[in-house]
C-alpha positions in Angstrom: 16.2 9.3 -29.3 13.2 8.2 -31.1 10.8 5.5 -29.5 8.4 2.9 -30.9 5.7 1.5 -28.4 3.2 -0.9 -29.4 1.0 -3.9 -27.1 -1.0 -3.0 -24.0 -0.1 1.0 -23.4 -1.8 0.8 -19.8 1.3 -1.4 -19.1 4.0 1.0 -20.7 5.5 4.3 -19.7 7.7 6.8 -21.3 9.2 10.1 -20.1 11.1 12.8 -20.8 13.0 14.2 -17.7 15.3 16.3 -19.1 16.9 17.5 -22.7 19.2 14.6 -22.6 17.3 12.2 -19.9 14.6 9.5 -20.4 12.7 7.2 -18.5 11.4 3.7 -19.9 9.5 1.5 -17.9 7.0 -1.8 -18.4 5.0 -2.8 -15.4 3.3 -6.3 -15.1 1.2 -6.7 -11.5 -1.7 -8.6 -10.1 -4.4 -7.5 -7.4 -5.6 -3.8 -7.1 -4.6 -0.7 -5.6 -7.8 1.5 -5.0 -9.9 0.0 -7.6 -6.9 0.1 -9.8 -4.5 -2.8 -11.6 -1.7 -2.5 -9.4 0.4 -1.9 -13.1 -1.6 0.9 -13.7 -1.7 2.2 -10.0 2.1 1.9 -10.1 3.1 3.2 -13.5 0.5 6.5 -12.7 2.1 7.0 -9.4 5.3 7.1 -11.1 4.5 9.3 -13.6 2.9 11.4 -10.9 6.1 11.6 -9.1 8.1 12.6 -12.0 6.1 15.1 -13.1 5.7 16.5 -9.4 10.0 16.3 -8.7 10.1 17.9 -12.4 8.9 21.4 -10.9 12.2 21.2 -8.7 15.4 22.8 -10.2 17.3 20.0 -7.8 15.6 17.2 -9.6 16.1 18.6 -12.4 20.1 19.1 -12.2 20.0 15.5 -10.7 18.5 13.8 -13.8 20.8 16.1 -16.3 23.8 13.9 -15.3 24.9 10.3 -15.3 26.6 10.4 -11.6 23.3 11.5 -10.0 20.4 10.5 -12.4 20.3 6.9 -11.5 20.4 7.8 -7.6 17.5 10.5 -8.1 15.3 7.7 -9.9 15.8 5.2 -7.0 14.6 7.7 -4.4 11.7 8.3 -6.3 11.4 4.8 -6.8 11.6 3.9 -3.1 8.6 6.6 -2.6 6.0 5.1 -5.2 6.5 1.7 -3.3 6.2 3.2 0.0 2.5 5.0 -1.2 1.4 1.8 -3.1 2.6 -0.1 -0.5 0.5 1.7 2.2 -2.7 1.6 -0.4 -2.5 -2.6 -0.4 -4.0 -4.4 2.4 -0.9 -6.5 2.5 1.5 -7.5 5.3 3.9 -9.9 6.0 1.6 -12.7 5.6 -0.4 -12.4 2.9 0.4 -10.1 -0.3 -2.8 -8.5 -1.8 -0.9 -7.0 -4.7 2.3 -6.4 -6.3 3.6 -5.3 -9.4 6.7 -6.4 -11.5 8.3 -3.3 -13.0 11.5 -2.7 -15.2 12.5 0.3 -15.8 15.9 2.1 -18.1 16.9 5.6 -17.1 19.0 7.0 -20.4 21.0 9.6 -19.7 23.4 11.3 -22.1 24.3 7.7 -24.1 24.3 5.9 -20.5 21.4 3.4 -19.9 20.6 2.7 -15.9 18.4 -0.5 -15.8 16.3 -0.6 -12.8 14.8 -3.9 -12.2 12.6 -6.1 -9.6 10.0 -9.1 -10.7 9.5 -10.8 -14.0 9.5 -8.3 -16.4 12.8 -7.5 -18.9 15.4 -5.8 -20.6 17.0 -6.3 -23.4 19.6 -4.3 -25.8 19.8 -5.6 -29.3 23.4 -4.7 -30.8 25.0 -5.4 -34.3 22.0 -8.0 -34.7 22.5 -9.5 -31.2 20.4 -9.3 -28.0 21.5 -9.5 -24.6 19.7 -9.5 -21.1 20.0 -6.5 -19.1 17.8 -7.2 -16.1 18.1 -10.3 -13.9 15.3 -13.2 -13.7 13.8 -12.7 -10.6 11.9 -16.0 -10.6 12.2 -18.7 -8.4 11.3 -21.3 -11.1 12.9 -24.7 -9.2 9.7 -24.3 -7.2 6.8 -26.1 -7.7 4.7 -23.0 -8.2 7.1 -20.4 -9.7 7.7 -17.4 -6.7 9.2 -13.6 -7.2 12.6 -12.4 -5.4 11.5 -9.1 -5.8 8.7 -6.8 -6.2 6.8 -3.6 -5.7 4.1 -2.5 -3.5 4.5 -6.0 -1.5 6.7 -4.5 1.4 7.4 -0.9 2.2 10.9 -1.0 1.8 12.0 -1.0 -1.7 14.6 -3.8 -3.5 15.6 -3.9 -7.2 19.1 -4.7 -9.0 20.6 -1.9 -11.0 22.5 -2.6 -13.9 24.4 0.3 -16.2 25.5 0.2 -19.9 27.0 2.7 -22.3 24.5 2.7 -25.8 26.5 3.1 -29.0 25.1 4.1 -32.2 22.3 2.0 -33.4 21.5 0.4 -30.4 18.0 -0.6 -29.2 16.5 -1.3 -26.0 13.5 -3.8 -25.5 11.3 -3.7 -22.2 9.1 -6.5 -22.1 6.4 -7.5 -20.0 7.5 -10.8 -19.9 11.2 -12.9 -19.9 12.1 -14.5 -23.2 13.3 -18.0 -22.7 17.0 -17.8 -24.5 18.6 -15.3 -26.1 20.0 -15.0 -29.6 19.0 -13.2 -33.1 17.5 -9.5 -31.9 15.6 -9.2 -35.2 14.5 -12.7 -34.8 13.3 -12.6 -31.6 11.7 -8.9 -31.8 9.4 -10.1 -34.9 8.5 -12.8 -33.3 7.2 -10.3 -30.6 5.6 -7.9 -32.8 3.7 -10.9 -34.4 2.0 -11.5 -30.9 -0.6 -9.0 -29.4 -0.5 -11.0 -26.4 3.1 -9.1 -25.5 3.8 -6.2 -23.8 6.7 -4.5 -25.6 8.2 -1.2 -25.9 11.0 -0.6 -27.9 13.7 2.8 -28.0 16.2 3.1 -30.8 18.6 5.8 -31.3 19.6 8.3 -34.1 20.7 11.4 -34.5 17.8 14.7 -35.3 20.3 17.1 -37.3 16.8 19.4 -37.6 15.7 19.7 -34.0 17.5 18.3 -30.7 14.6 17.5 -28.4 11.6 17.5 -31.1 8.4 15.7 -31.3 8.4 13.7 -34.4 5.0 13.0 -36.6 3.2 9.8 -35.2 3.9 6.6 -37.5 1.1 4.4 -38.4 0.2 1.4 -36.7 1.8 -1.2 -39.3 5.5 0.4 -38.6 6.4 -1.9 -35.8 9.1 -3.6 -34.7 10.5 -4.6 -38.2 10.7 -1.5 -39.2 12.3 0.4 -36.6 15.2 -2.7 -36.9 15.5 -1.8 -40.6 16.2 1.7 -39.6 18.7 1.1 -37.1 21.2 0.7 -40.4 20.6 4.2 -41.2 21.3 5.2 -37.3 24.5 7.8 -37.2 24.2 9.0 -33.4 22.7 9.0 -30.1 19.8 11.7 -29.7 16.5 13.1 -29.4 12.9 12.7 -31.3 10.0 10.9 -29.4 7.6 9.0 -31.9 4.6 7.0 -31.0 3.4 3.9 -33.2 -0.3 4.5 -33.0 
């Protein structure tokens, strides 16, 4: 798998748990936790726990397969709410900071989307780009409310959505819902056009040179339009990491 990731990098997180296993995530919060923007509280303590459960051959055989990956991710999940939770000053009257987050665990060609808040998903197919997180936005209200959150109660809820990637597929995680869906390439160049978003983008093609290696960084100017123009060219699902710097 190669990945492209361009906007606010404080916001945007990406892993490797495993030869076959990644994890993909885009945070957008308010308040502080410790002195910290609750994204950046919550997106450290989640890398934090990863790299902590990485040192455990039992995480380690959990993320390595579809049937226990996504259950693995949602425990550790439910932990970094619990800490942030108990760092906030919040309770059930007041919320002193919370933090959307979406997250996609991909493992072996399976895609787990773990979601809660107002950030997104998205996978761009054959040109076309469908939602794969819900809107949890209560916008009928006069002043638009979350369903869901973290580190605003210690007991974690998110909806969990799965889909199997096929060759040239991308995923889109976004700090923000589009309004509609329609063109992919459209839409995505539109994105890349706008500092203002939050956007981190994973395509897929095959290494035939290396299966897990790091691939030379790309310059800044090969955004979003070029890694669509390259999805053509994808033959397979699989395994370099590339920054756009």
């Amino acid at each position: 798998m190669t990945l492209a990731i361009r906007g606010d990098r404080a916001s945007c997180l990406s892993l490797q748990l495993g030869e076959r296993t990644w994890l993909l995530a885009v945070a957008r919060g308010f308040g502080q936790v410790g002195g910290v923007a609750t994204e950046s509280a919550l997106l450290a303590r989640l890398r934090a726990e990863c790299a902590r459960r990485a040192r455990g051959a039992r995480f380690r055989r959990a993320v390595a397969h579809p049937q226990t990956a996504a259950t693995a991710i949602l425990a550790l999940l439910s932990r970094v709410n619990g800490d942030l939770y108990a760092a906030t000053a919040s309770h059930d009257d007041y919320v002193t900071a919370a933090s959307s987050l979406t997250a996609v665990l991909v493992v072996a060609g399976r895609a787990y989307t773990i979601h809660a808040g107002a950030t997104a998903a998205y996978l761009v197919r054959a040109g076309d780009m469908v939602a794969l997180s819900a809107d949890d936005v209560f916008k009928e209200r006069p002043v638009p409310l979350l369903g869901r959150v973290f580190a605003a109660a210690p007991a974690l809820d998110v909806a969990v959505s799965t889909v199997e990637l096929e060759e040239g597929d991308l995923i889109a995680l976004l700090g923000q819902r589009m309004q509609g869906e329609g063109n992919g390439r459209a839409t995505l160049a539109q994105l890349e056009a706008d500092p203002a978003h939050r956007v981190l983008l994973a395509r897929f093609e095959r290494d035939d040179t290396s299966e897990d290696c790091l691939r030379p960084a790309a310059r800044r100017g090969d955004g979003a339009a070029v890694v669509i123009a390259r999805l053509a060219a994808a033959a397979a699902f699989a395994a370099a990491l590339v920054y756009v710097r």
